[in-house]
C-alpha positions in Angstrom: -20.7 -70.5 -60.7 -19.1 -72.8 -63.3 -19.4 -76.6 -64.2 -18.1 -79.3 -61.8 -15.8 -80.9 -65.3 -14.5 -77.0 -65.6 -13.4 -77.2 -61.0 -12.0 -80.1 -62.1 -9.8 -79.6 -64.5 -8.4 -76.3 -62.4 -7.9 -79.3 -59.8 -5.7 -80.8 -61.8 -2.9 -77.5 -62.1 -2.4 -78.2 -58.3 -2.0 -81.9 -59.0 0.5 -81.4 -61.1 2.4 -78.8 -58.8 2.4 -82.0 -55.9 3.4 -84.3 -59.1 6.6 -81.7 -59.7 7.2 -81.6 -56.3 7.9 -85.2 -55.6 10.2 -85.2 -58.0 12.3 -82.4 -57.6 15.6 -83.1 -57.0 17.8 -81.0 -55.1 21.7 -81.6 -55.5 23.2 -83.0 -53.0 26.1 -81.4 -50.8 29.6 -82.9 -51.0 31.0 -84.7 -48.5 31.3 -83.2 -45.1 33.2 -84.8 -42.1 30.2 -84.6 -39.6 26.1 -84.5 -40.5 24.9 -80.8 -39.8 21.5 -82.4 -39.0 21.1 -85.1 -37.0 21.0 -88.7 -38.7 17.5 -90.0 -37.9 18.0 -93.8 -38.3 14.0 -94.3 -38.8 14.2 -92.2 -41.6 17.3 -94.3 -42.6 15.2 -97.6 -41.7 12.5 -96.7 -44.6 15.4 -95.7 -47.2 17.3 -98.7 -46.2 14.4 -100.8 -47.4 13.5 -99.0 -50.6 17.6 -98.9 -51.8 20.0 -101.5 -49.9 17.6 -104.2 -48.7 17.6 -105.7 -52.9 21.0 -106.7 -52.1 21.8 -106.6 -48.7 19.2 -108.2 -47.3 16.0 -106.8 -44.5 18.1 -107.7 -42.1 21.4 -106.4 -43.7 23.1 -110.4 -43.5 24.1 -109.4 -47.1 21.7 -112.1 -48.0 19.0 -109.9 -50.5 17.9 -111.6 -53.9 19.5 -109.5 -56.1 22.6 -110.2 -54.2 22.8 -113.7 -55.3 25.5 -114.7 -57.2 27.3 -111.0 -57.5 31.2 -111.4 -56.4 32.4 -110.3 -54.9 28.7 -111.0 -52.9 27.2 -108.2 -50.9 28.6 -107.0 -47.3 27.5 -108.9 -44.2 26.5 -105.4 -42.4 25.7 -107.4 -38.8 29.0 -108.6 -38.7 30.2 -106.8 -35.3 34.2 -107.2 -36.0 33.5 -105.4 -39.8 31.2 -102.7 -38.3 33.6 -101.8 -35.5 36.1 -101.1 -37.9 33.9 -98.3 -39.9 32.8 -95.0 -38.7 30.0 -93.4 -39.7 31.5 -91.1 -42.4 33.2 -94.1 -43.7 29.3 -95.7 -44.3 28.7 -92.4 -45.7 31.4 -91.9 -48.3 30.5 -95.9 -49.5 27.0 -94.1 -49.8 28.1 -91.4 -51.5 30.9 -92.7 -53.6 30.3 -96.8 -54.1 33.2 -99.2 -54.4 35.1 -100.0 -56.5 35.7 -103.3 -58.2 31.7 -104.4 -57.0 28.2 -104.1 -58.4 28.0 -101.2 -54.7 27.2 -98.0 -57.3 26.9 -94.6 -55.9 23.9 -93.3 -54.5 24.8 -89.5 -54.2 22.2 -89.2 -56.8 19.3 -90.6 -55.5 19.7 -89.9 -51.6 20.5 -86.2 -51.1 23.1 -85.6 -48.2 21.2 -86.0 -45.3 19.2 -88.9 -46.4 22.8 -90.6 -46.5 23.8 -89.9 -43.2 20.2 -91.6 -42.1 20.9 -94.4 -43.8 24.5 -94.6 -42.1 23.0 -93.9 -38.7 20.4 -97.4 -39.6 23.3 -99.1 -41.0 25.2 -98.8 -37.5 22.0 -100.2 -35.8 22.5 -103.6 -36.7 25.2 -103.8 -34.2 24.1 -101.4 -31.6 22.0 -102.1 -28.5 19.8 -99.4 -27.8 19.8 -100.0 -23.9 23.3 -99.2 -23.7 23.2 -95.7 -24.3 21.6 -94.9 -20.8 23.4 -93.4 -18.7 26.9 -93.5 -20.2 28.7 -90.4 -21.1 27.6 -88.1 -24.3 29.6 -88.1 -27.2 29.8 -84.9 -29.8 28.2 -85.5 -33.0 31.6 -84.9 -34.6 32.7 -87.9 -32.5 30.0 -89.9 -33.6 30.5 -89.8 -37.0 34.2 -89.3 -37.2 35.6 -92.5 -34.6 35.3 -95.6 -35.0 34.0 -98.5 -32.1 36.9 -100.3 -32.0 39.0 -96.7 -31.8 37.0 -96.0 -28.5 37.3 -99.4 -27.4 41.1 -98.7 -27.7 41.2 -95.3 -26.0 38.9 -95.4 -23.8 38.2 -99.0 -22.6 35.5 -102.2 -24.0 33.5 -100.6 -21.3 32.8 -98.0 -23.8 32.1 -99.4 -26.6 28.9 -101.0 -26.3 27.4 -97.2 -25.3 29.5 -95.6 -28.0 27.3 -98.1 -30.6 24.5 -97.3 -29.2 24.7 -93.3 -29.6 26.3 -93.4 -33.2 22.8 -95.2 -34.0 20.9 -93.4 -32.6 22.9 -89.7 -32.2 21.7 -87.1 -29.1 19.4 -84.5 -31.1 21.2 -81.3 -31.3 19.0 -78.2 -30.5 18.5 -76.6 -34.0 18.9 -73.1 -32.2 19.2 -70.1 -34.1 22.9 -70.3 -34.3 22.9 -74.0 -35.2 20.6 -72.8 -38.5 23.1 -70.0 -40.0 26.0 -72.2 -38.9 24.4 -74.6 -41.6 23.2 -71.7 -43.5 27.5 -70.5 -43.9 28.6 -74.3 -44.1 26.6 -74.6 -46.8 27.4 -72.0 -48.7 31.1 -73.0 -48.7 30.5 -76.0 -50.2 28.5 -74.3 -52.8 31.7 -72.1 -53.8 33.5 -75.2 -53.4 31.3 -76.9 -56.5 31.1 -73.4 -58.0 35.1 -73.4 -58.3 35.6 -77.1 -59.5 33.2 -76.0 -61.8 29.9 -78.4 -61.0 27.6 -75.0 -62.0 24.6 -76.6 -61.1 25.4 -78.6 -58.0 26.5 -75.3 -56.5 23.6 -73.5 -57.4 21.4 -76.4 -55.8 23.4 -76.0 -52.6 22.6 -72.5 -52.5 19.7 -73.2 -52.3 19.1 -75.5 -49.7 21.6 -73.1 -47.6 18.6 -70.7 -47.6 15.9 -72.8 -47.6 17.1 -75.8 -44.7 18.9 -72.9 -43.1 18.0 -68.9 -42.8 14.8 -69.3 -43.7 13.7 -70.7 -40.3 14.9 -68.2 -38.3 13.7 -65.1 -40.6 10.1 -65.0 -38.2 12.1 -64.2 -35.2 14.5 -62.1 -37.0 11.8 -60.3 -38.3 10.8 -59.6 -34.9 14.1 -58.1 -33.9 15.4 -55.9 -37.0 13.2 -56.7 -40.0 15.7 -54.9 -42.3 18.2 -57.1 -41.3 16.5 -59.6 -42.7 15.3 -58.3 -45.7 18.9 -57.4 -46.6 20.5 -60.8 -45.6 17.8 -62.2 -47.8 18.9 -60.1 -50.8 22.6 -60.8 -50.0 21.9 -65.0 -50.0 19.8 -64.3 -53.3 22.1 -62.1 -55.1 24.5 -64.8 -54.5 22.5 -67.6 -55.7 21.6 -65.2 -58.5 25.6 -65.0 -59.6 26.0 -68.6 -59.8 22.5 -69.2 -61.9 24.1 -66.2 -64.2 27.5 -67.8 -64.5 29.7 -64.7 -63.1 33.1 -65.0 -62.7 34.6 -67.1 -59.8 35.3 -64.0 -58.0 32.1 -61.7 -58.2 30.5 -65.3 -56.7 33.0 -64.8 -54.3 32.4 -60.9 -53.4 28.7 -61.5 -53.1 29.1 -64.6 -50.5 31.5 -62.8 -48.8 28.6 -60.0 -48.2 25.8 -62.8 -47.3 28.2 -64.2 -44.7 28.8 -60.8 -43.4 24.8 -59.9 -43.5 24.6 -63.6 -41.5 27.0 -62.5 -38.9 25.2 -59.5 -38.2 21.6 -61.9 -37.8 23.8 -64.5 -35.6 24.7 -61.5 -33.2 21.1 -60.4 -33.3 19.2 -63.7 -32.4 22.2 -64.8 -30.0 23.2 -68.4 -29.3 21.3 -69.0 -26.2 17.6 -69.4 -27.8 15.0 -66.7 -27.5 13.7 -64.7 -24.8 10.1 -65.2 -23.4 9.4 -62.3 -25.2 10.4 -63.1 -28.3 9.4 -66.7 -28.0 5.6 -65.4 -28.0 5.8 -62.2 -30.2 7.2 -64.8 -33.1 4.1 -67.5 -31.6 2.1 -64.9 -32.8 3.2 -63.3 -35.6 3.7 -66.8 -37.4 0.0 -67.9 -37.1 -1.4 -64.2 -37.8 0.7 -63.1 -40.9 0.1 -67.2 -42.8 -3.8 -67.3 -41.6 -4.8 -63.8 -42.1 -5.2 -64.7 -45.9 -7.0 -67.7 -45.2 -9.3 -66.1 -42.9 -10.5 -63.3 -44.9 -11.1 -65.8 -48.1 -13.1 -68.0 -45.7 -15.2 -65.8 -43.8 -15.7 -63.9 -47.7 -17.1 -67.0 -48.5 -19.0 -68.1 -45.6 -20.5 -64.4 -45.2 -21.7 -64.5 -49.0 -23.3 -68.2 -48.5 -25.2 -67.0 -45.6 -26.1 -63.7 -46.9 -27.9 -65.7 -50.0 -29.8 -68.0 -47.8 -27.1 -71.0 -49.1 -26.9 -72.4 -45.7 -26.4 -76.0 -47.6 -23.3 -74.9 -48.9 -21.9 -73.9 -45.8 -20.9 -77.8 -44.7 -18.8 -78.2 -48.3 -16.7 -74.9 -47.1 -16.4 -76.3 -43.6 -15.8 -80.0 -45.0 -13.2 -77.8 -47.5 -10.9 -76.7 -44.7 -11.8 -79.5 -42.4 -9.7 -81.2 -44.9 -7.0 -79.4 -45.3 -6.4 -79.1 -41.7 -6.0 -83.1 -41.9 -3.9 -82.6 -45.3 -1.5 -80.0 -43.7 -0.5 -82.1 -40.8 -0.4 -85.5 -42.5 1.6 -83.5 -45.4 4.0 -82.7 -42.1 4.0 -85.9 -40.3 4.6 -88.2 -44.3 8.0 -85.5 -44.8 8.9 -86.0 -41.1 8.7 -89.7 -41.0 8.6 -91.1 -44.1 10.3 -89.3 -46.9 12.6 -86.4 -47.3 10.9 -83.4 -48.4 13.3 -80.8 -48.8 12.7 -76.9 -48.4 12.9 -76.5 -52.0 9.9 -78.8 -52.7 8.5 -77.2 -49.5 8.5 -73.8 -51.1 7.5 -74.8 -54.8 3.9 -76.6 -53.4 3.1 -73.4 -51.9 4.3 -71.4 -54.5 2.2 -73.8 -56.4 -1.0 -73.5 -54.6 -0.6 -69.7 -54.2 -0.9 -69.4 -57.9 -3.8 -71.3 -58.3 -5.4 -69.4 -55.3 -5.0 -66.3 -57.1 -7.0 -67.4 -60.2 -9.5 -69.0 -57.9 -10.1 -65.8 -55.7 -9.8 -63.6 -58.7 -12.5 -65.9 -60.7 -14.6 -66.0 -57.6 -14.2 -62.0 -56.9 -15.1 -60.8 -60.7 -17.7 -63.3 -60.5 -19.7 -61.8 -57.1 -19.2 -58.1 -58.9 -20.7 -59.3 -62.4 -23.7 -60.3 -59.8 -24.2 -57.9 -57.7 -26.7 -55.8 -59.3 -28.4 -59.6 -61.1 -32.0 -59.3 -60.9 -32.5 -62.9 -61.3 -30.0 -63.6 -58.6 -32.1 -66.5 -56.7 -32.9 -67.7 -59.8 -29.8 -68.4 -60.5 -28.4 -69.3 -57.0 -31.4 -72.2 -57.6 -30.2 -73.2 -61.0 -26.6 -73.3 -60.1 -25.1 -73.4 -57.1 -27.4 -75.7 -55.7 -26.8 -78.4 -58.4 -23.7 -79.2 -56.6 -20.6 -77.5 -59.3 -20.8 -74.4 -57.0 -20.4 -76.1 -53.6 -17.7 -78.2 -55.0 -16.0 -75.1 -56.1 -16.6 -73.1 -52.8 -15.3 -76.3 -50.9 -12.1 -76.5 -53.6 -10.9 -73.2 -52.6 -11.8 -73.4 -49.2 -9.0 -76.4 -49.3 -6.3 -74.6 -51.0 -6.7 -71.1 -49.1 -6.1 -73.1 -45.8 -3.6 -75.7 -47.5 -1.6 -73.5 -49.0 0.8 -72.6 -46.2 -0.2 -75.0 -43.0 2.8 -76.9 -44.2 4.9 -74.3 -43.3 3.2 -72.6 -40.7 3.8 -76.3 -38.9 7.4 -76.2 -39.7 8.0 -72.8 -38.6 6.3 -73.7 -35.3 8.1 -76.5 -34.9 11.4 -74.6 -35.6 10.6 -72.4 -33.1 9.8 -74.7 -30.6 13.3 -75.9 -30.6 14.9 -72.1 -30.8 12.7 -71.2 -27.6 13.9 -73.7 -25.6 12.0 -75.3 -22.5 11.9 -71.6 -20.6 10.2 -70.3 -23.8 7.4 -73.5 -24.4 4.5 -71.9 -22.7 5.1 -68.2 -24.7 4.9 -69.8 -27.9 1.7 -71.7 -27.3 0.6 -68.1 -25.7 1.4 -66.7 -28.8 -0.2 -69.2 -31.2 -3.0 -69.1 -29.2 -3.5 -65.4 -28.9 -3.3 -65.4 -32.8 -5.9 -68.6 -33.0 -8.2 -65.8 -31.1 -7.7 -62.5 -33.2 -8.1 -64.7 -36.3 -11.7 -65.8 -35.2 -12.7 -63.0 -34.2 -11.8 -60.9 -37.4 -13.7 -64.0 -39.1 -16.4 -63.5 -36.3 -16.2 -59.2 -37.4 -16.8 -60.0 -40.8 -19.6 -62.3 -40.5 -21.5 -60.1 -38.4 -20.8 -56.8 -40.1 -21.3 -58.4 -43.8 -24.7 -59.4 -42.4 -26.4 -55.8 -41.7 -25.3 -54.5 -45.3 -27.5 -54.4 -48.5 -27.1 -57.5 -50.8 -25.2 -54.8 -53.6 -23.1 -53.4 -51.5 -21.9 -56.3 -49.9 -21.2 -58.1 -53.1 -18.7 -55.4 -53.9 -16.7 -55.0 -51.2 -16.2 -58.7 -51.0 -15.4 -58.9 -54.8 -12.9 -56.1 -54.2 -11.6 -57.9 -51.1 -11.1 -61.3 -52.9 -9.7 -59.3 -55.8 -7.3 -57.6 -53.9 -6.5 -61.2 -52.1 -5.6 -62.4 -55.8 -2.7 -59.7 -56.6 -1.4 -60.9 -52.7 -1.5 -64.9 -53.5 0.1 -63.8 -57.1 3.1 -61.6 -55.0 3.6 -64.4 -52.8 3.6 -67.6 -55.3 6.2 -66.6 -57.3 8.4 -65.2 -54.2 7.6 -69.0 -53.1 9.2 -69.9 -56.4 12.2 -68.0 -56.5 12.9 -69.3 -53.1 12.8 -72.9 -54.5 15.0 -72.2 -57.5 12.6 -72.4 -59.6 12.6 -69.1 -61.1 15.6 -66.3 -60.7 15.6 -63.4 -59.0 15.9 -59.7 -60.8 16.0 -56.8 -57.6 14.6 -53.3 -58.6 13.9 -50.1 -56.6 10.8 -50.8 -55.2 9.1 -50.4 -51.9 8.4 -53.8 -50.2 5.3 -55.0 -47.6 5.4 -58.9 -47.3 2.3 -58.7 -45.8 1.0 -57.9 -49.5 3.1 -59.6 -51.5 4.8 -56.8 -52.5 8.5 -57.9 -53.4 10.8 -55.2 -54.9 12.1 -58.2 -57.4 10.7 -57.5 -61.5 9.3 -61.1 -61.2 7.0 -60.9 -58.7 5.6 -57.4 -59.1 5.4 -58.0 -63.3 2.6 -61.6 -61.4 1.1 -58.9 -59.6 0.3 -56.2 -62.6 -0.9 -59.0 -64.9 -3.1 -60.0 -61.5 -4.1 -56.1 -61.7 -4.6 -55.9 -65.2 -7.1 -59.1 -65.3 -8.7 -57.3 -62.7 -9.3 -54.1 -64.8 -10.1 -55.9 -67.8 -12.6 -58.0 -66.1 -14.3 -55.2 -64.4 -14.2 -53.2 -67.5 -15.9 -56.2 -69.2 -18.2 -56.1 -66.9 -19.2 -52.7 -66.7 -19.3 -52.4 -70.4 -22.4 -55.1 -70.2 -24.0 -53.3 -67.6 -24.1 -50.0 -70.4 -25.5 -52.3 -72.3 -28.4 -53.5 -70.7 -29.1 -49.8 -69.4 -29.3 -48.9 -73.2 -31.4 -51.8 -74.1 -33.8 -51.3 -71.7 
């Protein structure tokens, strides 16, 4: 196939794209009175220790190194009677704002919004006992943030206060329902025409965003299963929106086009309903989510693994299966390191795979030209011998066996998890149904391909898997830069075009102008190609 220096150095453009995704930053949103999330105060533990413990000390007695010798000196945060006085939102705005008059700076720029209200939710640890929570009454997350201990102690007796510690600590998880997600989605978007109007241009773009992205984006799969156009035009509302603040248009064309998002969001509230899914629609989106982000995968896979076997490379098999073997592993620890360790954001979510799409597409597209060039080679086990067994070609195989199931398992794990929480205890057992109804088709399409692929001449077979692979390479193109514009990364231009997600196809000038360069490589490649087959029919 190629040299192991040359896979190498195309290993290093999705290197870079995990590089530029740690250190994205997304803007933070401006203040709120109450987290839309959750605080997670283990989250908040791990910030606490790479940003406050300096000064404040591990164990937040104020007593850190660099804290030596300021004045006035750094905040005693176990001290019960100064805790009791502060709510969470008041731990939050110190977060977000500083003090004044001490070496406590801001830190809205390096801990995005909710990152602050986990480090708040940490901060109010110190003083909480954990055990007290159980069995007291539940307070609203509002509540939580907004009152402080010694207010509860006040109204509603010391008996209180010890379980009212406890929760603000460690806060009830809300259910991240349907209605819960465009709630955040709307909420959001006010506070980006909030920055819009004071005139912070790129803070409110940013919030935009995240709106999407944190928001709508997670309940699209099951929208998608009740009125797809629905959410194809709420999609185009939220992006022509994010599109008029990345232009700069007036204050009140921003404000007609957010106006028409909320109004598309409204419609898609009413749709999906408040009370989680039905068992229905629980498995249907089970389903669908596995099938539409591993059909891809599949095919390049069992392309692979039918063209190894075909060619007696039976060797190479175990780098391909080693290849996805990994990224299986990758996908989940990827999941499990932006659960519980850092923050990683939808945006930085959507520019990895955007990412990775891209350089899928060149590998598929390299790796489908290549099998047609061959197809017809008369010294084919020659040079199966000479180069694929020396080791570049496995490593290659095994590369882009990696990035073909890598590419989206990060998602696919997020969306699963989102819907696990829409779907509600009534609806567990439909989405594992579904998931594992779409686990089956997937193999056995792989199983299909394997097996059929196997009965078919060697030319023949070449062909339709370098057309398949080809084809594959305009799809990952359509879909990387969709996964790109999503991010922010690029802007968004609609046109009147005919859409099929399942293609890539994107009625956006963007992401069909990826697709006809992907096309037009294609041609020229296959042109090239047949031009040196003329050629050696002439010479001989």
């Amino acid at each position: 196939m190629t040299s192991r220096p040359r896979l190498l150095a195309w290993l290093l453009w999705p290197a870079l794209a995990l590089a530029l995704c740690s250190t994205l930053a997304v803007a933070d949103a401006l203040p709120g009175q109450a987290p839309v999330i959750t605080p997670d105060p283990v989250r908040g533990g791990v910030l606490y220790a790479q940003h406050c413990s300096i000064c404040h000390g591990d164990s937040g007695a104020g007593d850190g190194p660099a804290g030596l010798g300021l004045e006035p000196p750094p905040s005693n945060l176990r001290s019960v009677e100064r805790l009791d006085q502060l709510s969470l939102l008041d731990l939050y705005n110190t977060l977000s704002l500083g003090v004044e008059g001490t070496d406590m700076g801001s830190f809205a720029d390096q801990l995005d919004e909710r990152e602050r209200w986990d480090v708040a939710a940490y901060i109010a640890s110190f003083t909480a006992d954990p055990q007290a929570a159980k069995g007291a009454q539940t307070w609203p997350l509002a509540d939580l943030a907004r009152q402080t201990p010694a207010s509860v102690a006040a109204s509603q007796g010391v008996e209180a206060l010890a379980a009212f510690r406890a929760q603000r600590a460690q806060p009830p998880q809300v259910k991240r329902g349907p209605a819960q997600l465009i709630e955040y989605t709307v909420s959001t978007l006010d506070k980006s025409l909030a920055a819009y109007r004071e005139g912070e241009h790129d803070q409110a773009y940013d919030l935009s965003v995240a709106a999407y992205l944190e928001g709508f984006e997670l309940v699209e799969s099951s929208l998608d299963n009740i009125d797809a156009q629905v959410r194809k035009d709420t999609e185009k509302a939220l992006m022509a929106y994010r599109q008029a603040l990345q232009d700069g248009l007036p204050l009140a064309q921003a404000e007609q086009r957010l106006a028409e998002a909320k109004g598309k969001l409204e419609v898609a509230s009413k749709l999906l309903g408040s009370d989680g899914l039905s068992w229905s629609l629980s498995y249907i989106s089970g389903l669908l989510i596995l099938l539409r982000e591993g059909l891809e995968a599949i095919l390049v896979l069992a392309a692979i693994l039918a063209f190894l076997r075909n060619t007696g490379q039976q060797s190479a098999v175990r780098s391909v299966n080693i290849g996805w073997a990994l990224a299986l592993v990758a996908g989940f620890a990827t999941w499990a390191v932006a659960a519980y360790v850092i923050d990683v954001g939808g945006a930085q979510r959507e520019l990895l795979e955007g990412c990775t799409a891209l350089f899928a597409a060149v590998m598929v597209l390299w790796l489908g030209v290549w099998m047609h060039d061959r197809r017809h080679a008369a010294a084919w086990q020659d040079y199966i011998k000479s180069s694929l067994l020396g080791g570049g070609g496995r490593f290659g195989f095994a590369v882009l066996a990696f990035f073909s199931v890598y590419r989206e398992l990060f998602e696919v794990i997020l969306f699963y998890e989102t819907l696990w929480l829409q779907s509600g205890p009534a609806g567990h057992n439909a989405v594992l149904a579904g998931g594992a109804t779409a686990l089956v088709l997937l193999v056995g399409l792989a199983w299909v391909i394997l097996r059929g692929s196997a009965k078919l001449p060697l030319s023949l077979f070449f062909s339709i898997n370098a057309g398949l692979l080809c084809a594959l390479s305009v799809v990952f193109a359509g879909h990387g830069v969709k996964a790109l514009q999503e991010a922010g990364v690029l802007g968004t231009r609609p046109v009147a075009f005919f859409e099929f997600d399942w293609l890539g196809i994107h009625a956006d000038a963007y992401s069909l102008a990826a697709q006809a360069v992907a096309l037009t490589a294609i041609v020229c490649l296959y042109g090239r190609s047949w031009l040196a087959e003329k050629r050696r029919a002439a010479a001989s």
